[in-house]
C-alpha positions, 0 to 999 in steps of 0.5 A: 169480644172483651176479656172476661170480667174475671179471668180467674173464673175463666181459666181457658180465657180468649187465647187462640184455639189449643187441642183443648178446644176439639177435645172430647171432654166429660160433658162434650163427648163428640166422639160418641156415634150420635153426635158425629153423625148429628153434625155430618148430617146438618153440615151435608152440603155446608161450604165452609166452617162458617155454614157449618156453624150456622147450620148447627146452631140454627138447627140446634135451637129449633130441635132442642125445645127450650125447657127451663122447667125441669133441670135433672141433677144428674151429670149423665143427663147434661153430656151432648150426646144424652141432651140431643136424646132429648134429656134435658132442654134448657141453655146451658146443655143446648149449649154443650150440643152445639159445642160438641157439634162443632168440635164433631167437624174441626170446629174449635168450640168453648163455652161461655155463662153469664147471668142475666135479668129477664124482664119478659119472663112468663108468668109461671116461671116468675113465680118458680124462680121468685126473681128475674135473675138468670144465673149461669145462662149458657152460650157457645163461643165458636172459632172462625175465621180467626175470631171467637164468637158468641152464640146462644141457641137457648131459645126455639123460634117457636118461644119466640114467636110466642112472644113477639120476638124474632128468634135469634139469628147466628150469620158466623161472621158476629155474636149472636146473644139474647136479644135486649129488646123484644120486638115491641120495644120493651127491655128483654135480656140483660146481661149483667155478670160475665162468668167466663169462658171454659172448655168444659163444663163447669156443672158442680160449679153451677149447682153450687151456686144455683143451692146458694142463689136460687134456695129451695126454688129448685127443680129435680134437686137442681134448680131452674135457669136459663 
């Protein structure tokens, strides 16, 4: 993994792990009962830090159905621990469950937000968005085996089926982002701008920039993304 793009907007940049990457935080709040019991449970029989991680993501992925049509403006509704009640099911809280479950067990976890162009967007929300321009699409940036690695839980492998391409697989030992093609060969995600990496998430942040790129194409007072 490179150095992001702007290291300013990434203030935690690509360092090894400090007490900040387990820490309990507004959004990724491990210590609460659910999430703790969540990752002992999908973890149960796990061998080692990379099990586990896998364990979780994939569980993560095919739990959390993907949702970008309803984004609550509410900052409770994003926390982990609301989001695996079923809050809300988009990439970006997706990504603070796994996040949280990781840091649950021992696992130094970051978050990492890129925007991408989807070429394969459905029709409907196509028509919401009025672009194919994903701003601040979410990820995991997982500690193991002495490496940081990329991981994107965004979409279930049922929505991937649905459109001819296989879900996203995470093997602990590589990134694992959004395909670039689907399975039929046509161009799927792009990637086109590096975010950066944070230990927190960066909610207001990305709201504030959903009011300026997105406008009026808004959801629950908030917007629609990936």
């Amino acid at each position: 993994m490179g150095a992001p793009t702007d290291p300013a907007v990434s203030p935690v940049g690509f360092a090894a792990p400090s007490d900040a990457d387990l820490a309990t935080t507004e959004f990724l709040d491990h210590a609460d009962e659910s999430i703790i019991a969540y990752a002992n449970e999908v973890t149960d029989g796990c061998a080692d830090d990379v099990e586990k991680a896998v364990a979780l993501f994939t569980d993560i992925r095919d739990r959390i159905r993907y949702d970008p049509h309803h984004i609550s403006a509410e900052p409770a509704d994003h926390r982990a621990s609301a989001v695996l009640a079923g809050s809300q099911s988009w990439c970006v809280p997706k990504s603070v469950v796994l996040s949280s479950a990781c840091r649950a067990i021992g696992i130094p976890a970051r978050l990492g937000f890129s925007d991408v162009r989807n070429h394969l967007q459905s029709t409907a929300l196509a028509e919401s968005m009025q672009t194919d321009m994903f701003y601040w699409h979410g990820y995991s940036v997982i500690w193991l085996e002495g490496q940081w690695h990329k991981a994107s839980p965004a979409f279930n492998k049922e929505l991937c089926e649905r459109f001819g391409t296989a879900a996203l697989e995470f093997d602990g030992h590589s990134d694992a982002l959004l395909h670039a093609f689907d399975g039929e060969g046509n161009q799927y995600m792009e990637y086109v701008n590096d975010r950066g990496i944070f230990s927190d998430l960066p909610l207001t942040e990305i709201f504030e920039s959903f009011a300026e790129l997105y406008g009026s194409r808004i959801t629950d007072s908030a917007s629609t993304t990936s």
